[in-house]
C-alpha positions, 0 to 999 in steps of 0.5 A, spaced: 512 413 499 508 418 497 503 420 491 498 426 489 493 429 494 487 433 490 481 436 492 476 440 490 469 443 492 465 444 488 459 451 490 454 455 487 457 461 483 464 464 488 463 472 487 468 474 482 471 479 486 474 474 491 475 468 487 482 469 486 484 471 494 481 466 496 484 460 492 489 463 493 489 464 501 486 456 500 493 454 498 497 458 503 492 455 509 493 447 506 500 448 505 500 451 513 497 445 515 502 440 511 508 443 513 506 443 521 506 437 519 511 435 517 509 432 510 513 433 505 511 434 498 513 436 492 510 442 489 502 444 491 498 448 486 491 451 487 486 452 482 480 456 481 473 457 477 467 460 479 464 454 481 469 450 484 476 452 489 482 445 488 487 445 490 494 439 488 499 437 492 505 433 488 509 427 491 505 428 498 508 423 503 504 418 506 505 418 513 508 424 518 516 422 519 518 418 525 522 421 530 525 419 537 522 423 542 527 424 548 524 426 556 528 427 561 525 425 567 527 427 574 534 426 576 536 418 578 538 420 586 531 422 587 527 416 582 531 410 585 531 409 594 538 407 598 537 399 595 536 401 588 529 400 588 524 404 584 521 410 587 514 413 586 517 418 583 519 414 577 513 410 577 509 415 575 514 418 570 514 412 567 507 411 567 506 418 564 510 416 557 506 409 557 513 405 559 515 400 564 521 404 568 525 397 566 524 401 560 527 408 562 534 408 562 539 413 565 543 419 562 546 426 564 542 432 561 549 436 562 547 437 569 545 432 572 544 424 571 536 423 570 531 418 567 530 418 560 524 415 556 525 414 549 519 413 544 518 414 537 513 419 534 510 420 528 509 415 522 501 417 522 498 416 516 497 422 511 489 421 509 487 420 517 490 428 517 487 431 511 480 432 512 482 435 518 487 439 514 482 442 509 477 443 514 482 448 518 484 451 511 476 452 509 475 456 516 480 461 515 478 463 508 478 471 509 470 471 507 467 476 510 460 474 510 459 467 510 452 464 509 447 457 510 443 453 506 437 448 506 436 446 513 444 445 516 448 450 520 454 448 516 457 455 512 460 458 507 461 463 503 456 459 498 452 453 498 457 447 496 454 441 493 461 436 491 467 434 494 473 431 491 478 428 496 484 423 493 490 421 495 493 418 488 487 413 486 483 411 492 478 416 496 480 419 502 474 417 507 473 425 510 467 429 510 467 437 509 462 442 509 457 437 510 459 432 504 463 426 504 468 426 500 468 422 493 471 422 486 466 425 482 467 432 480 462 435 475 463 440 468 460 445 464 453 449 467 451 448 460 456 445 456 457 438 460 452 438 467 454 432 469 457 428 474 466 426 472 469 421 475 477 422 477 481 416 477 487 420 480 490 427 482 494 427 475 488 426 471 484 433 473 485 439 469 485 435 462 479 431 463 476 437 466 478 440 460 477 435 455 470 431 457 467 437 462 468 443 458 473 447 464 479 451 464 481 449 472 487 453 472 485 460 473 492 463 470 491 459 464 484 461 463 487 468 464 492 468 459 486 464 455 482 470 455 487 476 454 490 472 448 482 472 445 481 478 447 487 481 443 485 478 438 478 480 436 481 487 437 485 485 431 479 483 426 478 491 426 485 494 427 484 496 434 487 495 441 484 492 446 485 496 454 485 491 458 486 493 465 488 488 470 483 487 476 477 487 470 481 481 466 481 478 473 474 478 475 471 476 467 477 470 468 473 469 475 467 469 472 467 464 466 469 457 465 470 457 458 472 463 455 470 464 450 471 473 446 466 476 443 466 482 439 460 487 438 459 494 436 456 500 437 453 506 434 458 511 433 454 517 435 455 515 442 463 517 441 459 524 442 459 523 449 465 523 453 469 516 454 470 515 460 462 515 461 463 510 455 468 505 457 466 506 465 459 503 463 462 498 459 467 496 463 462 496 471 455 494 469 458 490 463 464 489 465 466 488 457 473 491 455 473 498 450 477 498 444 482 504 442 485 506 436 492 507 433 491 516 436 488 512 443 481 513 440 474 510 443 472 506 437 464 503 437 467 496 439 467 492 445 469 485 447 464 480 452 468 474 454 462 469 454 462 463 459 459 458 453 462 456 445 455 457 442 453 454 436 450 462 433 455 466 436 451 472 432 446 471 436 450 472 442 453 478 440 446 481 439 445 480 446 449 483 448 449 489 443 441 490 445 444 490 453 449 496 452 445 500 447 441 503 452 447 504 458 450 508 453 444 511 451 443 513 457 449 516 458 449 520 452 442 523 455 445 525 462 451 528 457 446 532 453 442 534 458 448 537 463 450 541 457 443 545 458 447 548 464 453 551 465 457 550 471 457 556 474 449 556 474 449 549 478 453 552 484 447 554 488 445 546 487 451 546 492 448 550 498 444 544 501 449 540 500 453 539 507 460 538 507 461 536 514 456 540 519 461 544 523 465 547 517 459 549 512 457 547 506 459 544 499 458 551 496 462 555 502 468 550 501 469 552 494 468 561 496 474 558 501 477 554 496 477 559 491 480 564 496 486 560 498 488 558 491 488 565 489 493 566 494 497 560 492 497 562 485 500 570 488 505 567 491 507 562 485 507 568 481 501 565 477 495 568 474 491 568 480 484 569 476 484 563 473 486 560 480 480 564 483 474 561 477 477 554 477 476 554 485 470 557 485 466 552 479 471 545 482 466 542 486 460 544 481 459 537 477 457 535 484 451 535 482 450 533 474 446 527 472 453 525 469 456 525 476 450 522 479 450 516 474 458 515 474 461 517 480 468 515 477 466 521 472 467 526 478 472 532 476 472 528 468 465 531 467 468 538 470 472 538 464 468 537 459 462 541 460 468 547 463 470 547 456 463 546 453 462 553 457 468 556 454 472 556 460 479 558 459 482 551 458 486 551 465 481 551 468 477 546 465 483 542 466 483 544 473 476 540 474 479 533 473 487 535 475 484 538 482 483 529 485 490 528 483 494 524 486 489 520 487 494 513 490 500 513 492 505 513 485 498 516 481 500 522 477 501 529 478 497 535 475 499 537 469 498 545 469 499 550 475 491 552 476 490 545 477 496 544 482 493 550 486 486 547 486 489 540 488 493 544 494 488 548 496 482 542 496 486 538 500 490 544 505 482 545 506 480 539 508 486 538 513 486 543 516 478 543 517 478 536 520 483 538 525 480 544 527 474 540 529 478 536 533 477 529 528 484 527 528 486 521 524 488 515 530 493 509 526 486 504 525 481 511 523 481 515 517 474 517 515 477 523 511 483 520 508 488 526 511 494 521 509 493 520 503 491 528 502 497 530 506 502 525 502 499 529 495 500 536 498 508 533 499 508 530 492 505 536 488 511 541 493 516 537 491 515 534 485 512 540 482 518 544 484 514 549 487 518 553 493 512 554 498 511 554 505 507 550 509 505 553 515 504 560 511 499 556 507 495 552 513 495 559 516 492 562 510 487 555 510 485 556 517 484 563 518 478 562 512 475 556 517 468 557 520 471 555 528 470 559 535 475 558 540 480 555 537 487 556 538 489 557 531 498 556 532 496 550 535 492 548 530 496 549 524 503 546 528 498 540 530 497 540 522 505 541 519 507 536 524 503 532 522 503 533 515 511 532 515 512 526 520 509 523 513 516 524 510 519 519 514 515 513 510 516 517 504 523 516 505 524 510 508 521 508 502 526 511 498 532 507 502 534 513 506 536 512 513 531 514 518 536 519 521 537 523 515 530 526 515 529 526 522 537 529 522 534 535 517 526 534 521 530 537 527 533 544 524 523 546 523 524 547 516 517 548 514 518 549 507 517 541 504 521 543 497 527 546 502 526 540 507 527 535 500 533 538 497 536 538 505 535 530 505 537 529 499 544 533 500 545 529 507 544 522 505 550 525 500 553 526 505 552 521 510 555 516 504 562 520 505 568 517 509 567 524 513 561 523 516 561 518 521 567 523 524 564 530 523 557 528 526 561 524 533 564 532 532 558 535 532 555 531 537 560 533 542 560 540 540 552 540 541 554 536 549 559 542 550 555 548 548 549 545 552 554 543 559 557 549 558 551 555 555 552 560 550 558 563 550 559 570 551 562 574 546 564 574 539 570 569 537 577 573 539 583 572 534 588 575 539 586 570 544 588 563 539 593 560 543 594 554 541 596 552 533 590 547 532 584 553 534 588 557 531 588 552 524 580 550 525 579 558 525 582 559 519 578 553 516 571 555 520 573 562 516 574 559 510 569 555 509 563 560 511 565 564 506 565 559 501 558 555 504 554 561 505 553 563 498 551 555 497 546 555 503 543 562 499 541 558 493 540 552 497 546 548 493 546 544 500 550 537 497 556 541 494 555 545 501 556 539 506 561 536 501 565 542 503 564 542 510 566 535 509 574 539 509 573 539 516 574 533 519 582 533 519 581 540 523 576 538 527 580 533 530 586 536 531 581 542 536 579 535 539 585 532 541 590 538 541 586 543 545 583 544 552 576 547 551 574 548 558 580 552 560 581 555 566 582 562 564 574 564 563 576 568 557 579 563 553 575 558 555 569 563 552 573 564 546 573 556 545 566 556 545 565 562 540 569 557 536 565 551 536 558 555 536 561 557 529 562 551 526 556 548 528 551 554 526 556 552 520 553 544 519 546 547 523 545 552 516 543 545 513 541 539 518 543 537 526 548 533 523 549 530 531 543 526 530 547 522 524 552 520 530 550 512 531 548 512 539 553 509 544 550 502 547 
């Protein structure tokens, strides 16, 4: 027998932002309950609006299975005496299990025969366990700061004021958060502010929805409002911008969804858009509207939580709201265009970036210089490296960037245009945070690459300098995520620089005494390259490729990414497995044996098989060094690949400790030579699996 369970609480208004997380984790923790019950049930749903978190469960059965539980007591010789009489033993094993020891019977467990209780478990009735079930899920919701309210102890992350608790028609006798369960749920604020009764679980969404005024189910709601919303743009030929998390938290903030359009004076397109549509879319959390080009046009769209009777009237309201945000924003714009941005950079010498290594304004002075060296060492023009360096930060200090933070770097580009800089470096101002997260975009012209590298090289190796290394659960300046932008920007730009000349360049400019600066920089270059390692394990590369290249130093990451990529090429080919066991042994026997003294002798070749791997050796270094030249590693590991067959002929055929030292050394040049030949690109001996 089974039937449907809901539960509903009803609160003050749940905050927007985590409505969604915690219907979600409220499911999960009453589906846990459930199943370490053993309950079986069809499907369970959870459902969310901002005055109330339900959630359905199917098909739930009515009591917990029945099982035959079987335990082994001690062993029969010791639980009965010579006569057959039970012993104490036996007693209180029976006593234990609530059972007569006429009742126990005697069963061997594989080792020996012993007492055996058998009883039944389970069968209890599913409505004795869910006001438990619930309360453990409530208590584990992941809120971060919960609160009281009248004169009760009880919390929550907002005062609850109902509980509905049914299982198929009847009430589940159970109390939660203080409230004793019951049938009534309640509607619409303002659309139906009244008690609802709910006869059973089926009938929740549609007598909400259809009496009560509310859209229980989250996603419904959600695909309710994005529906609307596009086609209010429609009504002017725009396109509606929705963004996911801003469409997440207006469906948490509304029961009855209904879109709204208003309108805008044009003249606020003046200002730049993303002040517009960040002040639209943070304080009024409102979507924006684009043209066929991608244009801001002087519309919005509010989702209002109520189907008013004047909607005019409302949209009034809400055109009245924004006006003065946006004509704030145009304020702030007009006033920061009095102001060049070179003029604002003395604004920057108060303005601390961390105590130990100077100001803001001395950031940019260093800054400027290591992007100046960067753009010599690309070959790119190093004067407009130099000025973008020197204005990055100058928007700092503008009203806009006061009033938006998120303007940070996209004012800098407006006003360096307004100042007529050249457009590189206006572009700069905003490419110089990019990426800003783990799969952002790159920066687009070469200055703002620079800038971007050097900000972060800066940042870096300042902060390890003064000692702040990031620990796994501690990284107040966010080194990783600026180590991994340096990677992505080398590789991804194709920008063939070396690492440890830049970290040098970088920590030669920092305000530190006493430091170690080789230990510094190559704390700093481990650092950064060990972030390699998830990067490619995200990309399905084996572990043992990069640490395999990681062993040969190579400090330069576009060089360090085409090794990768070539060894993981040829990791997949039948040889490799062969070769790099090769390779291994080559390795054990130069490290046993030393170096060997002494160029390879072709006169001192005795058997066939040293002889052919020489002439292969041979061949093959002709062939690969122009490859290793123009870094073509894949076509070069792909050549050595010939070398299997060879290899293991040497192996099987030739004695490489020999007697005669001189023949013996002559072996060992042979096979230093045909490492240095694989070591050009990797230490292939670290693909070779490890023996168990």
């Amino acid at each position: 027998m089974s039937a449907d369970f809901l539960f509903e609480l009803g609160t003050e208004e749940l905050p927007p932002k985590a409505l969604k997380t915690l219907m979600n984790a409220l499911r999960e923790g009453i589906a846990g309950g459930l199943d370490a019950q053993d309950l079986d049930y069809d499907v369970i749903h959870a459902y969310a609006s901002p005055r109330r978190l339900a959630v359905l469960v199917k098909e739930l059965a009515e009591q917990t299975p029945v099982k035959e539980v079987v335990t082994y007591g001690p062993p029969a010789k010791i639980a009965f005496d010579q006569d057959g009489n039970p012993t104490k033993a036996a007693e209180a094993f029976a006593s234990k299990n609530g059972l007569s020891v006429s009742e126990l019977t005697t069963e061997n467990d594989g080792k020996a025969d012993k007492l055996v209780a058998r009883s039944k478990a389970g069968g209890q009735a599913v409505v004795e366990l869910l006001g438990d079930i619930v309360n453990d899920a409530l208590a584990k919701l992941p809120i971060a700061k919960r609160m009281r309210w009248g004169a009760s102890r009880t919390e929550f992350v907002r005062p609850a004021h109902w509980l509905v608790m049914l299982y198929g028609d009847e009430i589940i006798d159970a109390e939660v958060l203080g409230l004793r369960a019951n049938r009534c749920t309640r509607g619409h604020r303002f659309h139906y502010n009244h008690e609802l009764d709910l006869f059973n679980p089926s009938d929740y969404l549609e007598k909400l929805a259809s009496t009560g005024y509310v859209l229980a189910d989250m996603d419904a709601r959600r695909d309710l409002i994005r529906e609307q919303v596009d086609a209010e743009a429609k009504k002017v030929g725009g396109t509606a911008v929705i963004d996911d998390d801003l469409l997440d938290e207006v469906t948490a903030l509304v029961e009855w969804p209904v879109a709204l359009l208003g309108n805008f004076e044009k003249r606020f397109l003046n200002v730049p858009a993303e002040a517009l549509i960040a002040s639209m879319k943070e304080h009024q959390k409102y979507f924006h509207l684009v043209d066929a080009q991608g244009r801001l046009m002087p519309h919005f769209i509010t989702v209002a939580n109520i189907e008013s009777d004047d909607p005019e009237q409302v949209i009034d309201g809400n055109e009245r709201v924004i006006r003065p945000r946006l004509s704030d924003a145009a304020f702030f714009f007009d006033t920061d265009l009095k102001h060049t941005l070179e003029s604002r950079r003395e604004q920057l010498k108060p303005i601390v970036f961390q105590k130990q290594l100077g100001s803001v304004f001395e950031k940019t002075e260093r800054i400027a210089a290591l992007a100046k060296q960067i753009a010599a060492q690309l070959g790119a023009d190093e004067t407009l490296a130099e000025r973008a360096g020197t204005l990055c930060k100058s928007d700092l200090v503008t009203e806009m960037v006061l009033e938006f933070d998120n303007m940070q770097g996209i004012a800098g580009y407006y006003y360096a245009r307004n100042d007529g800089e050249n457009e590189e470096v206006a572009q700069a101002m905003q490419e110089q945070y990019l990426p800003k997260f783990a799969g952002d975009a790159l920066p687009e012209t070469t200055t703002g690459a620079i800038i971007a590298l050097a900000d972060r090289l800066d940042t870096i190796t300042g902060i390890f300098g003064i000692g702040q290394v990031p620990t796994g659960s501690k990284d107040p300046f966010a080194l990783r995520r600026a180590s991994l932008g340096v990677l992505r920007i080398l590789v991804e730009k194709q920008l063939d620089l070396d690492l440890m000349q830049l970290l040098i360049a970088a920590h030669s400019q920092l305000p530190l005494r006493g430091n170690d600066p080789v230990a510094d920089v190559t704390k700093v270059l481990d650092y950064m390259l060990e972030r390699f390692r998830a990067w490619y394990e995200d990309a399905g590369i084996p572990v043992e490729v990069f640490l395999a290249v990681s062993a040969r130093k190579v400090s330069n990451p576009l060089d360090i990414d085409q090794r990768v990529k070539a060894v993981h090429e040829f990791y997949q080919l039948p040889q490799a497995q062969a070769l790099a066991a090769a390779n291994k042994r080559v390795a054990n026997i130069l490290a046993k044996s030393g170096a060997p003294t002494g160029a390879l002798d072709p006169a001192l070749l005795q058997e066939s098989a040293e002889k052919a791997l020489t002439e292969a050796v041979q061949t093959k270094a002709k062939v690969v060094e122009p490859l290793f030249a123009k870094r073509a590693y894949t076509e070069a590991l792909t050549q050595l690949a010939d070398l299997q067959e060879p290899v293991d002929a040497f192996f099987d055929q030739v004695m490489v400790n020999a007697e005669d030292e001189q023949l013996r050394n002559n072996r060992l040049a042979l096979l230093q030579q045909l490492g240095d030949l694989f070591l050009a690109v990797a230490d292939i001996s670290l693909l070779a699996p490890a023996k168990g």
